[in-house]
C-alpha positions in Angstrom: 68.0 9.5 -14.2 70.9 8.7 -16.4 74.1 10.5 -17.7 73.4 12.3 -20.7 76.1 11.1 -22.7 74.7 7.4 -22.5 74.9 4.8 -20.7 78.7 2.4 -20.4 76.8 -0.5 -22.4 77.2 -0.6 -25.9 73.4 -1.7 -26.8 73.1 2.4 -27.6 71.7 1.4 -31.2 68.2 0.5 -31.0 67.8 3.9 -28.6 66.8 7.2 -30.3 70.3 9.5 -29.8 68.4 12.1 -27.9 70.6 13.0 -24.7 67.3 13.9 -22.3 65.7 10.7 -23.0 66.7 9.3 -19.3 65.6 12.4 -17.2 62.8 12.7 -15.1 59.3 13.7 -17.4 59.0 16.3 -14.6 62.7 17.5 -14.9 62.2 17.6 -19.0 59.0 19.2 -18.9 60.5 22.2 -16.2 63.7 22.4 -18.7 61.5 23.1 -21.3 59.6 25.8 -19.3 62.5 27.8 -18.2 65.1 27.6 -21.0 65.2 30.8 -23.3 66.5 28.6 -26.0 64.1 25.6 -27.3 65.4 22.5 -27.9 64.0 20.1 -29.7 64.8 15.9 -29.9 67.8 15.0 -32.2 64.9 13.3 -34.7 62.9 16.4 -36.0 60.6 15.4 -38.7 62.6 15.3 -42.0 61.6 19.0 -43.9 62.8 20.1 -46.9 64.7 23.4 -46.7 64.0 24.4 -50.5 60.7 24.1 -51.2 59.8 23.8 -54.9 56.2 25.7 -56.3 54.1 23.9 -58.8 51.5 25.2 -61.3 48.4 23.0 -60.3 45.7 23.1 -63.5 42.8 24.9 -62.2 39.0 24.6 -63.2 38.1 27.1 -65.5 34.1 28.1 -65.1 32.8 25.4 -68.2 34.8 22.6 -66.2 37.9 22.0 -68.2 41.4 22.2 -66.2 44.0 24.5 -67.6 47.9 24.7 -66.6 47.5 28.3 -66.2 48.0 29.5 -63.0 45.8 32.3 -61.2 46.9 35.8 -60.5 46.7 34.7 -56.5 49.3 31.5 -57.5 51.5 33.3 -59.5 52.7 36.0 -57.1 55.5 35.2 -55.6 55.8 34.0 -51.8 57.8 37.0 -49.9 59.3 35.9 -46.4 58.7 38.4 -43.7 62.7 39.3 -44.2 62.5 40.8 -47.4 62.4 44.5 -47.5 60.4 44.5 -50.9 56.7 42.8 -50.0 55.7 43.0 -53.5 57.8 40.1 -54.4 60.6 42.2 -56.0 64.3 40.1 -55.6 61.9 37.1 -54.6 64.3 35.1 -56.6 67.2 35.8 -53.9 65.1 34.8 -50.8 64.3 31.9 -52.4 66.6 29.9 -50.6 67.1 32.3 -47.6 68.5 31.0 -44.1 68.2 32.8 -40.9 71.6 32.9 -39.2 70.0 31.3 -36.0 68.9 28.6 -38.1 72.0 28.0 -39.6 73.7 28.2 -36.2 70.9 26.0 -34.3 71.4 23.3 -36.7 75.2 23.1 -36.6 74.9 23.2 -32.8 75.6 19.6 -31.3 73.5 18.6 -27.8 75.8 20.1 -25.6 75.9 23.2 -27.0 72.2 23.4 -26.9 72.3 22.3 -23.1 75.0 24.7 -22.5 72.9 27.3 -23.6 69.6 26.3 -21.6 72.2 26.6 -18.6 73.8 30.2 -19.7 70.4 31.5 -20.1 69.2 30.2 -16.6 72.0 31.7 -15.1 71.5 35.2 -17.1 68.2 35.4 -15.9 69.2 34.7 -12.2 72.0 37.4 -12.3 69.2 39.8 -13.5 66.9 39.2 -11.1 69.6 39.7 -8.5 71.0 42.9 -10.1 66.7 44.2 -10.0 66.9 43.4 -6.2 69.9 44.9 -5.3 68.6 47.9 -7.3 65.2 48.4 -5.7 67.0 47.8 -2.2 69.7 50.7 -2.9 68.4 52.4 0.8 69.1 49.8 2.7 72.4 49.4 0.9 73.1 53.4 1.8 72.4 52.1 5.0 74.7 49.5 5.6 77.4 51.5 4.1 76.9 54.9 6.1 76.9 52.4 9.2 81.1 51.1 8.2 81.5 54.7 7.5 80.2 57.1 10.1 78.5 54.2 12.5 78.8 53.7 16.2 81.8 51.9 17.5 79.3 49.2 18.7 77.6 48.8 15.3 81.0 48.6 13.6 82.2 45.6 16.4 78.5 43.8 15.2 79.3 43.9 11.5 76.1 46.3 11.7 74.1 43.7 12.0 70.6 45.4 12.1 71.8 47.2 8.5 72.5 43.7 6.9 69.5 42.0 8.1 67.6 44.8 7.0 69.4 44.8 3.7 68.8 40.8 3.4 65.5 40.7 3.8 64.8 43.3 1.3 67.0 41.6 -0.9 65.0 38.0 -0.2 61.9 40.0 -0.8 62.9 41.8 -3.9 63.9 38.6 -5.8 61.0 36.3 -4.4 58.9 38.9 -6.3 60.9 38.7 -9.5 61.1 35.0 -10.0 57.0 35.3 -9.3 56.7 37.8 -12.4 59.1 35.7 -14.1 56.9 32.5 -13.4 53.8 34.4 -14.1 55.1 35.7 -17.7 55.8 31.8 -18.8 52.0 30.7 -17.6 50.9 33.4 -19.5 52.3 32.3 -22.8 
């Protein structure tokens, strides 16, 4: 596994500039499982982002070709954003950009790594906030034995409440990062 900003020798030319091409297929493939954002190597295939409509002669039914176009061609293409699906202001969407495309493509690789990281660690906070909400008894627990406990529980720390509470806690997120895991074989 290398560093991901290259390695110190300079014969960096002749390799493709994407920053996970030293990691582990194994590691790459479980990065791309559990990120929330996709990312994809530095070389996408080259797409035009305007794309240009030609009239294409059709066959009329005696088997010449005319360069009129057909009621189906000549409506206009509507993107999904567009309030107006019967092609009204089609004009305007025309050359239409999504903010998070416009923002994923400015985005350099660290960003994007930075952001596979932030989402891992969004979804781990979450799963531990779910926990410590389902075991909210055995936190009452703990806290009513500090508050109105024994003198002899107090002197343990109330041990017995804070095991209780830990394994709960253990149990609650084991069972969360399984649904989690189970939702992405799913899809």
């Amino acid at each position: 596994m290398g560093w991901f900003w290259g390695s110190s020798d300079g014969d960096d030319s002749n390799k493709s500039k994407d920053p996970l091409r030293d990691l582990d297929p194994s590691l790459r493939d479980f990065l791309k499982k559990e990120s929330p954002v996709k990312y994809n190597d530095s070389n996408p295939p080259a797409e035009p982002s305007h794309k240009t409509f030609e009239a294409t002669p059709s066959t009329n039914a005696i088997g010449t070709t005319s360069s009129v176009p057909s009621a189906a061609e000549e409506a206009p293409k509507v993107p999904r954003e567009s309030l107006f699906k019967d092609g009204r202001y089609a004009h305007l969407w025309k050359t239409y950009e999504s903010k998070e495309s416009v923002e994923n493509a400015a985005k350099s690789d660290q960003e994007k790594i930075t952001d596979v990281l932030e989402g891992y660690k969004y979804r781990k906070a979450e799963i531990g906030r779910a926990a410590l909400e389902n075991c909210a008894n055995e936190q009452w627990d703990v806290n009513d034995c500090f508050r109105n406990g024994s003198w002899g529980s107090r002197m343990t720390m109330c041990r017995a409440e804070n095991r209780k509470l830990e394994r709960c806690y253990m149990v609650q997120a084991v069972r969360s990062r399984l649904r989690l895991l189970e939702c992405y074989l799913l899809t």
